[in-house]
C-alpha positions as a printed Julia matrix, in Angstrom:
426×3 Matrix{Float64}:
  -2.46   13.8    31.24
   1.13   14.8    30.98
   3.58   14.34   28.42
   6.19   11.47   28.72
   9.95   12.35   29.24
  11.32   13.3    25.65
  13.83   10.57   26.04
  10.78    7.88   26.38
   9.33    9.24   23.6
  12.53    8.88   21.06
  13.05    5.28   22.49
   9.65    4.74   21.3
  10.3     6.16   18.09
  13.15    4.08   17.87
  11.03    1.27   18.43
   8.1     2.07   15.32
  11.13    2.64   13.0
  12.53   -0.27   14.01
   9.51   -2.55   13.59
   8.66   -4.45   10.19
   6.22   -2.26    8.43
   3.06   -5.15    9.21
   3.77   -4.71   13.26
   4.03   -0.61   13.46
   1.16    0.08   15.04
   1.2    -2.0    18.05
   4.74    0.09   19.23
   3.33    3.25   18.26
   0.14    2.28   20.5
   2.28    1.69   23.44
   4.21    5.09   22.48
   0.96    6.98   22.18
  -0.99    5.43   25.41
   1.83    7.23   28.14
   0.34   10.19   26.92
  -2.93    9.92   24.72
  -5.24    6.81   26.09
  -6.82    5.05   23.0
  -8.93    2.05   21.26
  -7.31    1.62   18.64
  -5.19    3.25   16.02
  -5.69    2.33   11.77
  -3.05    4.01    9.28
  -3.84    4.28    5.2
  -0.53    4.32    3.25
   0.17    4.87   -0.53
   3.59    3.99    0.64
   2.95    0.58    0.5
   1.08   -1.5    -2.23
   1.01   -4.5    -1.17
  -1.36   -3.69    2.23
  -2.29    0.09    2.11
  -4.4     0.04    5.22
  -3.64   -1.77    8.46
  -4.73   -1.81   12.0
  -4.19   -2.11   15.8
  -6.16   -2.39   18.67
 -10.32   -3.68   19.52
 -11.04   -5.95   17.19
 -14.69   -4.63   17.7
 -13.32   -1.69   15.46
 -10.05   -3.51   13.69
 -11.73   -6.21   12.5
 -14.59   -3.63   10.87
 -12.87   -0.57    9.88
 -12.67   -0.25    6.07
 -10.19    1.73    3.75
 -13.37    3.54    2.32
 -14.21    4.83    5.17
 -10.44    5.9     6.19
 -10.56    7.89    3.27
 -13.45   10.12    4.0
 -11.28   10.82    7.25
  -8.1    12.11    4.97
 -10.77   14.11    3.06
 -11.0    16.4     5.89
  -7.7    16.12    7.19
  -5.01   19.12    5.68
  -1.17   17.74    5.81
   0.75   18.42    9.15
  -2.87   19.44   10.89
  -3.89   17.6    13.26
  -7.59   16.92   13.67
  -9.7    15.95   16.09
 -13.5    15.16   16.04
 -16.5    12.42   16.02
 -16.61   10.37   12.18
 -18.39    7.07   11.84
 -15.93    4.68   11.58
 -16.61    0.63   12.01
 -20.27    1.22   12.18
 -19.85    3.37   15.24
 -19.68    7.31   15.56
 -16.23    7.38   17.24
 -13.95   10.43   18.3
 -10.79   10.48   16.76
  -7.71   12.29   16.31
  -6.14   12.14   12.95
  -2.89   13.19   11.21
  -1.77   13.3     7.43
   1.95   13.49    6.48
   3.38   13.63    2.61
   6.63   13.64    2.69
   8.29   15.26   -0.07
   8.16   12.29   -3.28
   6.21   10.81   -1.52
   2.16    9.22   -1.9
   1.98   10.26    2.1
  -0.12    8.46    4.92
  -2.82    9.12    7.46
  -3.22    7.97   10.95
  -6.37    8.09   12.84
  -6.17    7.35   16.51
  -9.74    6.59   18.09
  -9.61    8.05   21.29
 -10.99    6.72   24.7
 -11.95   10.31   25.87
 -14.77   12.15   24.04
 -12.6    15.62   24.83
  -9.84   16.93   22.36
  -6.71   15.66   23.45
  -5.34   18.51   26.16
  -1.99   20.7    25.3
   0.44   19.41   22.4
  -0.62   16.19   22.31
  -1.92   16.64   18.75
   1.25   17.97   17.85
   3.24   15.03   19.09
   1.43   12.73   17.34
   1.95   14.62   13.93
   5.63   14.78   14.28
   5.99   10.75   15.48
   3.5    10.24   12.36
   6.04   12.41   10.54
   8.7    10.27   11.06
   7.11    6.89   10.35
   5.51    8.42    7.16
   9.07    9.34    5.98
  10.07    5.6     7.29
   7.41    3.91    4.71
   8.74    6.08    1.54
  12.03    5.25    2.2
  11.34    1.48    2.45
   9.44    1.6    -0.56
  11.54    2.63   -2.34
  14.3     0.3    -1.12
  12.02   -3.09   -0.97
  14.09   -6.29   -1.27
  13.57   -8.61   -4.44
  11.66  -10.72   -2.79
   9.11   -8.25   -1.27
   8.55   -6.91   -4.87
   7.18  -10.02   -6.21
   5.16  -10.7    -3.2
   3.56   -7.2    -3.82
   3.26   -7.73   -7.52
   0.96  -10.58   -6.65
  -1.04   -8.94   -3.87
  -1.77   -5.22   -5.38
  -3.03   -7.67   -8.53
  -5.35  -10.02   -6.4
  -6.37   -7.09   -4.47
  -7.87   -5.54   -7.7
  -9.36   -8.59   -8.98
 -11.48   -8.87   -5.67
 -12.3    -4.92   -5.57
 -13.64   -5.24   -9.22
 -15.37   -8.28   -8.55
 -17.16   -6.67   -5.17
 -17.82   -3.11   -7.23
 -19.56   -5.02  -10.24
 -21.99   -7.72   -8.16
 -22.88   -5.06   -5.72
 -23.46   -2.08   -8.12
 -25.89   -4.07   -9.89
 -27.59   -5.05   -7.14
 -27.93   -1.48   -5.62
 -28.9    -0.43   -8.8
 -32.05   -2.79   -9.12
 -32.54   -1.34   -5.44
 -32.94    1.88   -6.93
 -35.14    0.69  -10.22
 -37.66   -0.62   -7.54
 -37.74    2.04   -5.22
 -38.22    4.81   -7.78
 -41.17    2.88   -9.44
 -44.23    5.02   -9.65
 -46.06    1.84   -8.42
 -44.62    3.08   -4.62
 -47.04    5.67   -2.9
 -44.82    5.96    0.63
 -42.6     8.65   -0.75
 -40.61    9.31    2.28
 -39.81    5.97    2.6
 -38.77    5.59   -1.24
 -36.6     8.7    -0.39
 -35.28    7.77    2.19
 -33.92    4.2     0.64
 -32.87    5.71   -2.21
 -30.88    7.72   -0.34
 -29.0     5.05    1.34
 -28.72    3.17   -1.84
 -26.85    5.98   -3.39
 -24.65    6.22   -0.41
 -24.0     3.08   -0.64
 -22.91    3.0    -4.28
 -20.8     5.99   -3.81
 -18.5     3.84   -0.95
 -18.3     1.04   -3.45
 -17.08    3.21   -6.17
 -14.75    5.07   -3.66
 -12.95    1.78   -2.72
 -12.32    1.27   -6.27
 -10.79    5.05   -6.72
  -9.26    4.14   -3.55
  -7.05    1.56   -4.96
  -5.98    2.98   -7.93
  -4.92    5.66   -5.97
  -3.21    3.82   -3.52
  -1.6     1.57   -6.34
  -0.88    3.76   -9.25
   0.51    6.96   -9.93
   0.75    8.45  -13.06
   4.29    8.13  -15.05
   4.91   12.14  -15.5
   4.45   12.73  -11.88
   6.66    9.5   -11.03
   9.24   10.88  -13.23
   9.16   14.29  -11.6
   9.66   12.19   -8.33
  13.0    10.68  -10.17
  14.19   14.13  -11.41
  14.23   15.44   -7.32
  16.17   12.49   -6.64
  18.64   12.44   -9.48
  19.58   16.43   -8.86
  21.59   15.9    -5.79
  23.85   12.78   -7.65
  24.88   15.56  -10.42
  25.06   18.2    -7.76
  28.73   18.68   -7.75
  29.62   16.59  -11.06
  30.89   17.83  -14.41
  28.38   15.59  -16.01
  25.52   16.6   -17.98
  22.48   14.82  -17.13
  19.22   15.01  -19.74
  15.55   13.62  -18.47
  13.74   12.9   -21.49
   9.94   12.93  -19.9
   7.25   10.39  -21.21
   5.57   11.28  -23.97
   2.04   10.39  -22.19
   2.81   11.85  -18.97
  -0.91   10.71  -17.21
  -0.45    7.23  -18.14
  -1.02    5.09  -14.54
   1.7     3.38  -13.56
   1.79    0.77  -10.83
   3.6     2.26   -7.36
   5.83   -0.97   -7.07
   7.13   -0.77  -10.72
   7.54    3.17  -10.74
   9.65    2.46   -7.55
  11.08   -0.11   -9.1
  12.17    1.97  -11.85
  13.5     5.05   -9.95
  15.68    2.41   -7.82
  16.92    1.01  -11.37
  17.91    4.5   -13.11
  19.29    5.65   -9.69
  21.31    2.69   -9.53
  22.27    3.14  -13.1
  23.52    6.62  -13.11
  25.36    5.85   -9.74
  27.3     3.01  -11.36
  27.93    5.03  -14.56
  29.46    7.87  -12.74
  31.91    5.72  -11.24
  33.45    6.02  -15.02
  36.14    8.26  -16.2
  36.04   10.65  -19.12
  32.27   10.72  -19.12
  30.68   13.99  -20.07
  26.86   13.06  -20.66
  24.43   10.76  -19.31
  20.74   10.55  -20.81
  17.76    9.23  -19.24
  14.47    7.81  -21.46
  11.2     6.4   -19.62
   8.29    5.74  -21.54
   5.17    3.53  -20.82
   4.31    1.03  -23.7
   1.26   -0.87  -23.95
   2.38   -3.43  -21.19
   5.77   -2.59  -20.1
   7.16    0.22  -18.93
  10.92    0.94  -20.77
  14.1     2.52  -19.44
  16.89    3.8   -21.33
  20.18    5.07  -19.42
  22.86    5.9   -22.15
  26.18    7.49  -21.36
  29.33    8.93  -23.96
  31.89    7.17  -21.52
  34.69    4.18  -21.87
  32.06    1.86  -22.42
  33.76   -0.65  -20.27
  31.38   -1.62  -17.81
  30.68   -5.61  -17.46
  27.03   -7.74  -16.66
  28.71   -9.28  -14.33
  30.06   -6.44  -12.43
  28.45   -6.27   -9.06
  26.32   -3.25   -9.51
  25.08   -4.89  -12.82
  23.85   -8.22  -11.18
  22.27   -6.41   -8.51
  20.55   -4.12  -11.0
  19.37   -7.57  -12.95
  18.18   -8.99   -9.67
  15.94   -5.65   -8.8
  14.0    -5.68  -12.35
  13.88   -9.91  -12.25
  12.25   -9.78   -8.71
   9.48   -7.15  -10.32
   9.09   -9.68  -13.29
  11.16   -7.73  -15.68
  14.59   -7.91  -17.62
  17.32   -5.72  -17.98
  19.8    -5.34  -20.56
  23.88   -3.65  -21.01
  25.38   -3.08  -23.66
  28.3    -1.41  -23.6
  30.92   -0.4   -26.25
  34.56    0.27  -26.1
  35.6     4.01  -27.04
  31.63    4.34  -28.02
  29.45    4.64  -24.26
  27.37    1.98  -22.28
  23.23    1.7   -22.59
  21.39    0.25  -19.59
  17.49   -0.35  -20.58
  15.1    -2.26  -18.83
  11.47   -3.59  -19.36
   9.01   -3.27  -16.71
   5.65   -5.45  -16.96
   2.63   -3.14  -16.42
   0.61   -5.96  -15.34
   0.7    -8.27  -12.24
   1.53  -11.56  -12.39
  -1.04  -14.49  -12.23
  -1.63  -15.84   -8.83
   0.04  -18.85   -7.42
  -2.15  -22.18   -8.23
  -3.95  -23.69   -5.52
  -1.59  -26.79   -4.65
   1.39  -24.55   -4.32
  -0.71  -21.88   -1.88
  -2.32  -24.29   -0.11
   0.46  -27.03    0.41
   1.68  -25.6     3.22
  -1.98  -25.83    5.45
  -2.65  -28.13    7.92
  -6.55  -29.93    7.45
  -7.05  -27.89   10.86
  -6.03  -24.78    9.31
  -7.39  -25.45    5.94
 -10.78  -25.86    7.42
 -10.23  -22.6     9.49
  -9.4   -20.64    6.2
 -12.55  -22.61    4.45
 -14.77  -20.91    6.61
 -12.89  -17.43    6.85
 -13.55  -17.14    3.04
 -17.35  -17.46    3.97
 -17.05  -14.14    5.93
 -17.51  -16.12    9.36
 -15.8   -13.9    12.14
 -13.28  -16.11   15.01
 -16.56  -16.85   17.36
 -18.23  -18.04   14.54
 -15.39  -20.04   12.87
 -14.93  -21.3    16.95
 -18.74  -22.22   17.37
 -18.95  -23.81   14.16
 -15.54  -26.34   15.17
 -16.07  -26.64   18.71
 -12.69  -24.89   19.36
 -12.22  -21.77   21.66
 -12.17  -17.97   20.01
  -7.99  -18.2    21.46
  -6.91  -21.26   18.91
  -9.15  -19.59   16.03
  -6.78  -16.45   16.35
  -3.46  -18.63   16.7
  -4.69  -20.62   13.41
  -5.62  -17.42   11.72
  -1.95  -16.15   12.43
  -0.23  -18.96   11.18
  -2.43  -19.1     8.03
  -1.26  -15.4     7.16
   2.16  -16.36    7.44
   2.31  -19.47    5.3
   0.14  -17.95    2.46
   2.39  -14.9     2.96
  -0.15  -12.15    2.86
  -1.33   -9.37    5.47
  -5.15   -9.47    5.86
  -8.21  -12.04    6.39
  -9.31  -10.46    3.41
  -6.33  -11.16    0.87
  -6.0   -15.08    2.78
  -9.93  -15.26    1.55
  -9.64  -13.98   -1.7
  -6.6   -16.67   -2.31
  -9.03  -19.02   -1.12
 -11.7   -18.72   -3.08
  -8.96  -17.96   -6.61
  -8.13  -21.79   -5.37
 -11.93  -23.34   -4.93
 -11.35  -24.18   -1.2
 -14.69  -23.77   -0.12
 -16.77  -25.13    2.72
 -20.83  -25.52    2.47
 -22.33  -23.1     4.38
């Protein structure tokens, strides 16, 4: 197939960068069908921490994918070279192309496109896709790092529920597999193939549960001297062409995880600090402190200038507003003739979830009993069969329940569920 007109192709790109960072995929499709027909496409993000992984296209494949099994695919994927080739994904052995992007200061992404055709895709297509995946890659840093108050909280909550369900998953299925593999390695067993075999599997299986769990620290945390590194690269071009001295003091326990949001959150702050401090006259030195207590995570900006700057400046309040929305406080004091301190304390811990009147308020019965039975695992034909309702008004109620609980996934909407006791006998 031939390649689209260049100009189609930057109106599409227009259109990805354009889209909230939940609807992507579905412009990119369209971008990426003129030119390289498809199934569906999934993208795994450190960029984002409150929904890492998302999907477009079949739901025979969307609604089964995993971020596990995303992962393996970025394990064989090298940045900015495209890959193509067969990988079971969604319980299927699929051909896919896939591309991996990292930005510089950035956690990076991957996108795997599952092809309709079993062939490589013909000429530069690869290539195209890299550079559009490029782009949007570069798109999700920059938003991170730029997320509104609001969004903050909301992914405060949701990188902390996320956990909570991954541990609880990890811990009732490891011990299950394990007993698997007590039985099957009993000397009481005389088919040894088939013990091998199962144990086998069992192991496999093990190893994906422990890799989610990796997988979300990974995708959630990064450690505090490599986040501070990330602040350094952006701090040098601010003192570029200034007489000002800048000094980084570097934490003292530079592989202490942080979470992404909050070391965002804390480059915007310090960024936003220095910027406003630099606005000053007769300054000559600005310091910089960041160290990781036992639950917070503390900033120190100190300068030797006029020491006239107000809390109730503009910069200041917006400042307050960015370390209130990630539940933490921020403090000024500033001294005439003696220099200004900004600090700031950053929890290290997500909040508690909302209760279950204030999540569930908002639900209709209809769409109350729709979530019920989406918390059971039930898939839309079930959840239609099982209310005498078509597949079609399942999905719309589905949609609408994402919105008003304001998360991304059926999997975060049943995990709120079940942290509120709405439950629905089986």
């Amino acid at each position: 197939m031939d390649l689209p007109d260049p100009r189609t192709v930057l109106a599409a790109a227009t259109s990805v960068l354009q889209a909230p960072i939940g609807a992507m995929l579905e412009p990119l499709s369209q971008a990426l069908a003129q030119f390289l027909p498809h199934r569906a496409l999934a993208m795994l993000t450190g960029d984002c921490a409150r929904h890492p992984m998302k999907a477009h296209g079949e739901p025979a494949i969307t609604e089964k994918i995993t971020s596990a099994e995303l992962a393996r695919v970025g394990g064989t994927v090298g940045v900015g070279e495209p890959w193509y080739g067969r990988v079971r994904l969604a319980g299927e052995d699929l051909p896919m192309l896939a591309v991996a992007s990292r930005p510089a200061g950035a956690s990076g992404g991957l996108l795997v496109v599952v092809t309709s055709a079993e062939e490589a895709p013909a000429g530069p297509a690869g290539e195209l896709v890299q550079r559009l995946w490029d782009l949007i890659a570069l798109e999700l840093m920059h938003r991170a790092e730029n997320l509104p108050p609001a969004d903050l909280t909301g992914n405060r909550l949701a990188a902390g529920e996320r956990a909570r369900v991954i541990a609880e998953l990890t811990s009732t299925h490891a011990a299950t597999l394990q007993s698997l593999l007590g039985t099957l390695r009993s000397r009481t067993l005389d088919d040894a193939a088939a013990r091998r075999t199962a144990t086998d599997l069992a192991v496999s299986a093990l190893i994906d549960l422990r890799a989610a769990a990796d997988l979300d620290s990974t995708l959630s945390e990064e450690p505090a001297g490599a986040a501070f590194d990330r602040l350094t690269g952006k701090l040098a071009p601010l003192m570029r062409h200034s007489q000002v001295s800048l000094e980084l003091a570097e934490p003292r326990d530079p592989d202490r995880a942080l979470p992404a949001d909050i070391a965002n959150t804390a480059q915007a702050l310090v960024r936003g600090a220095v910027v406003t401090m630099l606005e000053q006259d007769g300054l000559t030195r600005i310091r910089v402190t960041w160290e990781p207590a036992e639950s917070e995570l503390h900033l120190v900006v100190r300068d030797d200038g006029p020491g006239t700057l107000a809390a109730d400046a503009l910069p200041m309040r917006r400042l307050a507003e960015l370390a209130a929305a990630a539940g933490g406080r921020l403090f000024l004091d500033a001294v005439p003739g003696w220099g200004t301190t900004i600090s700031a304390a950053l929890p290290l811990h997500p909040p508690a979830p909302p209760q279950s009147d204030a999540a569930l308020a908002a639900l209709k019965p209809r769409e109350l009993e729709v979530l019920a039975r989406l918390a059971r695992g039930l898939r839309n034909r079930q959840i239609a069969e099982d209310l005498l309702i078509s597949e079609h008004t399942v999905k719309f109620h589905v949609a609408n329940i994402l919105d008003k609980l304001g998360v991304g996934s059926r999997t975060e909407a049943a995990a709120l569920a079940h942290t509120c006791g709405l439950a629905t006998p089986a």
